[in-house]
Backbone as CSV, one residue per row, in Angstrom:
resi,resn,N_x,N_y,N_z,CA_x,CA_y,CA_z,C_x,C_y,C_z
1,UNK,-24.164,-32.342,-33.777,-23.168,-31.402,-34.225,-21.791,-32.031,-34.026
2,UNK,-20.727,-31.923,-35.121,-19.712,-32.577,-35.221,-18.359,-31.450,-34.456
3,UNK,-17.530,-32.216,-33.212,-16.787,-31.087,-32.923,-15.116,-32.035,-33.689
4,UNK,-14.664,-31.241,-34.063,-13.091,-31.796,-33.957,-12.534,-31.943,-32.513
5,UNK,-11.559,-32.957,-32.981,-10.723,-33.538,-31.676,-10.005,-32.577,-31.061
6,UNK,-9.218,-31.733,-32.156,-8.383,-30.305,-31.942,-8.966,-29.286,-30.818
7,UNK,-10.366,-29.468,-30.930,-11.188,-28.186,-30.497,-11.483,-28.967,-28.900
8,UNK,-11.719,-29.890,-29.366,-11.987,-30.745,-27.933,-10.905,-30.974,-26.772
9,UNK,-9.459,-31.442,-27.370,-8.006,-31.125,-26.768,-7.595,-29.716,-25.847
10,UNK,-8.092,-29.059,-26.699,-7.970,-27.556,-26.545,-8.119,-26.901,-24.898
11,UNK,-9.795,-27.662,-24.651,-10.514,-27.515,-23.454,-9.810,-28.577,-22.260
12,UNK,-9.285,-29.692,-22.305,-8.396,-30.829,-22.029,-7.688,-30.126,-20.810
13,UNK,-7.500,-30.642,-19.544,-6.497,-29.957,-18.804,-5.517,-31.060,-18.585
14,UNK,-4.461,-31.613,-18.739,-3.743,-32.570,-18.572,-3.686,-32.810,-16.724
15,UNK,-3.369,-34.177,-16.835,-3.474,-34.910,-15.211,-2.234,-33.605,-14.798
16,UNK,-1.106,-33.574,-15.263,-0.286,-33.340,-15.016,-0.102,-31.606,-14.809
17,UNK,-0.531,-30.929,-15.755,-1.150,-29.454,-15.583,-1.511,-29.339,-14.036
18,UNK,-2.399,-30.274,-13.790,-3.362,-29.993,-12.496,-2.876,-30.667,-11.207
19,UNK,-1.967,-31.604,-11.225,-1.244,-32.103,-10.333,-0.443,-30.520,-9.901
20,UNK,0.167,-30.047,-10.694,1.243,-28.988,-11.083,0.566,-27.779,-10.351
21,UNK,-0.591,-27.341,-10.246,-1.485,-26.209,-9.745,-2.039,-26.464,-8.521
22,UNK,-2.188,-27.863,-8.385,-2.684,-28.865,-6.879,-1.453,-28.542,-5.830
23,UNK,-0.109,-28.669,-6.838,1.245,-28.569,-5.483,1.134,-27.227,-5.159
24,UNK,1.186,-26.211,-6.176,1.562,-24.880,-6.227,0.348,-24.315,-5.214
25,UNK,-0.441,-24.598,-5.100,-1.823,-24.379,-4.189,-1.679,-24.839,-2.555
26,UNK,-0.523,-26.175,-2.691,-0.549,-26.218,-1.317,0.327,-25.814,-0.922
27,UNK,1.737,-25.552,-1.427,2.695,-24.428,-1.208,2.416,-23.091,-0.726
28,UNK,1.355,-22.380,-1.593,1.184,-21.406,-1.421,0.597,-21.427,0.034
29,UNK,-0.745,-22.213,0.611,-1.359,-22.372,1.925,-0.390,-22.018,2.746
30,UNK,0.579,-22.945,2.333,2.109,-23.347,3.558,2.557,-22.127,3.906
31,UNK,2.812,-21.267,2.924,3.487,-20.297,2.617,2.470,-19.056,3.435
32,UNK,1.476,-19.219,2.962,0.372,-18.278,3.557,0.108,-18.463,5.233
33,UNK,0.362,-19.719,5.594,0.310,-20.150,6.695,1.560,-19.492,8.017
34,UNK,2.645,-20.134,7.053,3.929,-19.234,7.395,3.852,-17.938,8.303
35,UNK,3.206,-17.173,7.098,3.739,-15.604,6.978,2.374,-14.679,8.139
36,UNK,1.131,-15.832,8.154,0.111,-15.093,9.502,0.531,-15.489,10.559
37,UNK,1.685,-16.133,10.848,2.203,-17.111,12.450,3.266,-15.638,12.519
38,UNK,3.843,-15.109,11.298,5.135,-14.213,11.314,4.158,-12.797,12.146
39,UNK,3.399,-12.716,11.351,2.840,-11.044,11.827,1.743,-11.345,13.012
40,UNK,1.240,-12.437,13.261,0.834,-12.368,14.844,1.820,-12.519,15.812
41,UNK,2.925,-12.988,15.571,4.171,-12.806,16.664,4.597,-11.398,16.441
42,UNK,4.759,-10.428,15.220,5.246,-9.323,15.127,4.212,-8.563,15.597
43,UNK,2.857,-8.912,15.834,1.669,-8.119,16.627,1.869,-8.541,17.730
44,UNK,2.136,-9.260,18.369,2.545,-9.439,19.807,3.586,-8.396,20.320
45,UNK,5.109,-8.519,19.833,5.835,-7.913,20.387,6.075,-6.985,19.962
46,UNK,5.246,-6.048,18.819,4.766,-4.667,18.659,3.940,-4.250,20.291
47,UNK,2.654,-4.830,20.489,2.142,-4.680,21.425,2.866,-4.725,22.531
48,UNK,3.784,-5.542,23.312,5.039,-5.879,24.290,5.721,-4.408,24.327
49,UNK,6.244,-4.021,23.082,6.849,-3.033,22.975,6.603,-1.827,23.462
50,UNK,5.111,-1.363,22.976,3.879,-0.347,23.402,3.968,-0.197,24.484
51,UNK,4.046,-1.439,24.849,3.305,-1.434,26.473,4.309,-0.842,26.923
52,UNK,5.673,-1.445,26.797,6.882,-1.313,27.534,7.466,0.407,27.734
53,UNK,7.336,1.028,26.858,7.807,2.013,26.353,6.646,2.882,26.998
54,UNK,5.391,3.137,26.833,4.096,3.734,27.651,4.549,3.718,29.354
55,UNK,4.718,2.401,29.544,5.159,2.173,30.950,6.582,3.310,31.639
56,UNK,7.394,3.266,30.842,8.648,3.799,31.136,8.339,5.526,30.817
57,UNK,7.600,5.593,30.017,6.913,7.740,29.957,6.227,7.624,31.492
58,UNK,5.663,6.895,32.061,4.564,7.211,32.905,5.376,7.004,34.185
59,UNK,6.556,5.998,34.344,7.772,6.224,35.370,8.483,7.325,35.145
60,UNK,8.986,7.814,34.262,9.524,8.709,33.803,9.175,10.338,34.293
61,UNK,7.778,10.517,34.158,7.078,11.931,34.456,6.615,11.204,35.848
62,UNK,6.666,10.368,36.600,6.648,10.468,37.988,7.893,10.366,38.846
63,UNK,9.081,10.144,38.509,10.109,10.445,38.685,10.673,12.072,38.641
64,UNK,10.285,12.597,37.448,9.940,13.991,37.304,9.321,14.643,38.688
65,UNK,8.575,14.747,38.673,7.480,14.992,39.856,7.806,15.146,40.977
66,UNK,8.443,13.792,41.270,8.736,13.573,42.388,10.614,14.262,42.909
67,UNK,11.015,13.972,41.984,12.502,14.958,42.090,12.309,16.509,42.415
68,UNK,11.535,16.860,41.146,11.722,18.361,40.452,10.437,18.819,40.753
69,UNK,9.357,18.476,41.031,8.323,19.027,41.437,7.422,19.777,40.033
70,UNK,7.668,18.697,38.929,7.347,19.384,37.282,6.380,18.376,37.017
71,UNK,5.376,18.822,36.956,4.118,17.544,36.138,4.398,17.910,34.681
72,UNK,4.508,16.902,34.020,4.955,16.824,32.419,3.680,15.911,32.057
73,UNK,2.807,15.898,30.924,2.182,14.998,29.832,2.759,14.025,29.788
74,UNK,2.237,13.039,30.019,2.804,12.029,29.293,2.390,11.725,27.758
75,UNK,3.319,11.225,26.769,2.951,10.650,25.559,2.495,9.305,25.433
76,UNK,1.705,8.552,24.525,1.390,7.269,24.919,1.157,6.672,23.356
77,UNK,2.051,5.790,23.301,1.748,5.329,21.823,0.455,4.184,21.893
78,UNK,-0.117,4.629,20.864,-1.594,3.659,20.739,-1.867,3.284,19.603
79,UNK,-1.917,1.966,19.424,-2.709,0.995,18.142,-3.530,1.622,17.646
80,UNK,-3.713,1.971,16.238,-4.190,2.471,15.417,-5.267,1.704,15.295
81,UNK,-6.675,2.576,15.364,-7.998,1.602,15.172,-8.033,1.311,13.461
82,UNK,-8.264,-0.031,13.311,-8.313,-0.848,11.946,-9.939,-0.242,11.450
83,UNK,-9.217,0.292,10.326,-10.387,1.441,9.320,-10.980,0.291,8.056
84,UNK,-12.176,0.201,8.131,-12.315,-0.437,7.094,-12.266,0.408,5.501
85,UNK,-11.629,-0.717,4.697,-10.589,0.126,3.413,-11.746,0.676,2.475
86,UNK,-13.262,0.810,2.620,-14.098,1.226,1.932,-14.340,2.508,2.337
87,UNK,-13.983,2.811,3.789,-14.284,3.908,4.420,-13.867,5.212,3.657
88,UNK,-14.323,6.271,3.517,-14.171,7.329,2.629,-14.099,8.307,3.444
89,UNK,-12.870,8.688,3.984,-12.763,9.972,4.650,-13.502,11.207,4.246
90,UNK,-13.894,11.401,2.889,-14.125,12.208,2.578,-15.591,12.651,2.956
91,UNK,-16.383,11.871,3.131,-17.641,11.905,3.662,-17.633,11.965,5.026
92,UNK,-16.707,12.602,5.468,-16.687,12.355,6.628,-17.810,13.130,7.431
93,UNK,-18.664,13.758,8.589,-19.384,14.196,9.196,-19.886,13.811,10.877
94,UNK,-20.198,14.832,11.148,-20.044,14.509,12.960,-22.077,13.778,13.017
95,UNK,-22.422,13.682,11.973,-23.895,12.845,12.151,-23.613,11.874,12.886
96,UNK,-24.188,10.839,13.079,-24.295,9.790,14.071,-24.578,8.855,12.818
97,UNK,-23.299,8.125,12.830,-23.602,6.990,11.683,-23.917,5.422,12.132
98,UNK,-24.438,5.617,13.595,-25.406,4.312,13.645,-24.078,3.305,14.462
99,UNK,-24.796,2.585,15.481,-23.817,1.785,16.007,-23.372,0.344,15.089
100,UNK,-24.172,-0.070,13.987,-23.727,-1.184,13.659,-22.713,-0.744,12.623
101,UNK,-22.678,0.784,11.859,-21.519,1.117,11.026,-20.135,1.470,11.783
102,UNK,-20.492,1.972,13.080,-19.278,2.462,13.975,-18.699,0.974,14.484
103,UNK,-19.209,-0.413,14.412,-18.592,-1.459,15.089,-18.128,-2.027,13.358
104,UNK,-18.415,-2.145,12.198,-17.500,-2.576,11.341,-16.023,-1.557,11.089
105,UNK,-16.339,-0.033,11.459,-15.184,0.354,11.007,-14.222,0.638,12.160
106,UNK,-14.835,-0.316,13.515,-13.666,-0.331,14.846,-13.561,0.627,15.359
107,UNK,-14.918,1.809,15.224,-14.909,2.705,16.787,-15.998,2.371,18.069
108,UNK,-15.723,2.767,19.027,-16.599,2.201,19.711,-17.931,2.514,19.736
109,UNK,-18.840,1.738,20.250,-19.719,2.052,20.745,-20.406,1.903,22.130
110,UNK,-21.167,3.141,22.357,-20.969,3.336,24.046,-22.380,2.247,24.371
111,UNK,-23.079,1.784,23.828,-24.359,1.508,24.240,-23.841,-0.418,24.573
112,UNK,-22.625,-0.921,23.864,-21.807,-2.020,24.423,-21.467,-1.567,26.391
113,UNK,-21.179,-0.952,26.817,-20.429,-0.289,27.820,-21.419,-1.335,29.081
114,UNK,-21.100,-1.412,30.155,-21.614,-1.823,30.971,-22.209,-0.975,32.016
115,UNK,-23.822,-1.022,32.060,-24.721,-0.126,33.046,-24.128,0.206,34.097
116,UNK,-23.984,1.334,35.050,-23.578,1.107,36.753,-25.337,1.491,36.793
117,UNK,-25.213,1.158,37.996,-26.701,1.469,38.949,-26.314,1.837,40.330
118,UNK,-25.390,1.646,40.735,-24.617,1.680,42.282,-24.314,2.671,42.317
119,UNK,-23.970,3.226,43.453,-23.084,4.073,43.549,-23.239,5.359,43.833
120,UNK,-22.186,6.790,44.165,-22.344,8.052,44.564,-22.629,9.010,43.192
121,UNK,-23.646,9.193,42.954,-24.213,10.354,41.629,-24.311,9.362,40.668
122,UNK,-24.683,8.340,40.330,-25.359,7.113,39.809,-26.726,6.747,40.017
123,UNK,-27.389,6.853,38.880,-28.961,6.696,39.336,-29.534,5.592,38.215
C-alpha cells in the first residue's frame, strides 16, 4: 500500500518539537518540586502554630482557675482528617464500614491500638 510523504510528515514529530516538551517537562518537575518543599514547610508551621496557640488556651483557662476560681473549656484547633475525594457524604451511615475502608479515608481504627494486659480493672 502506497502512503504519501505528506501523510507520513504529518505523523513526524520534529527533534526540535520534542527537545521543546523534554525542557518544558523538566521545568515543570522543578517547578513541581518547588512548590511540595513550599507546602511541607507551610504544613510545618501551620502545625507550630496549632500547637502554639492550643498551648496558650490551656495556660490561659489554668490561669483562669487559678486566679478566679472559673473552670472554662478549653478550645483546641485540630487538623482536619484528610477525606478521601471519592468519599460520598451522602451515603453516609453509622454501619461499620470495615477497618480497611476506615484506614483509606483516615479515621481510626481501634483494633491498630495497643493491647494493655496489666494493670487495675484490666484483664
Amino acid at each position: 500500500m502506497w502512503v504519501s510523504t505528506k501523510v507520513l510528515d504529518f505523523f513526524k514529530i520534529s527533534q526540535s518539537s520534542f527537545e521543546d516538551i523534554k525542557a518544558e517537562v523538566k521545568e515543570l518537575r522543578g517547578v513541581n518540586q518547588v512548590i511540595s518543599n513550599q507546602l511541607a514547610n507551610a504544613n510545618v508551621t501551620n502545625d507550630w502554630l496549632r500547637f502554639k496557640v492550643n498551648q496558650l488556651e490551656i495556660e490561659k483557662a489554668a490561669l483562669m482557675e487559678k486566679a478566679y476560681n472559673i473552670k472554662l473549656p478549653v478550645p483546641e484547633i485540630a487538623r482536619a482528617p484528610r477525606v478521601d475525594p471519592s468519599y460520598d457524604p451522602k451515603n453516609f451511615s453509622f454501619d461499620d464500614i470495615g477497618d480497611e475502608l476506615a484506614r483509606q479515608i483516615g479515621l481510626p481504627v481501634y483494633d491498630d491500638l495497643p493491647k494493655f494486659t496489666q494493670g487495675p480493672g484490666l484483664r
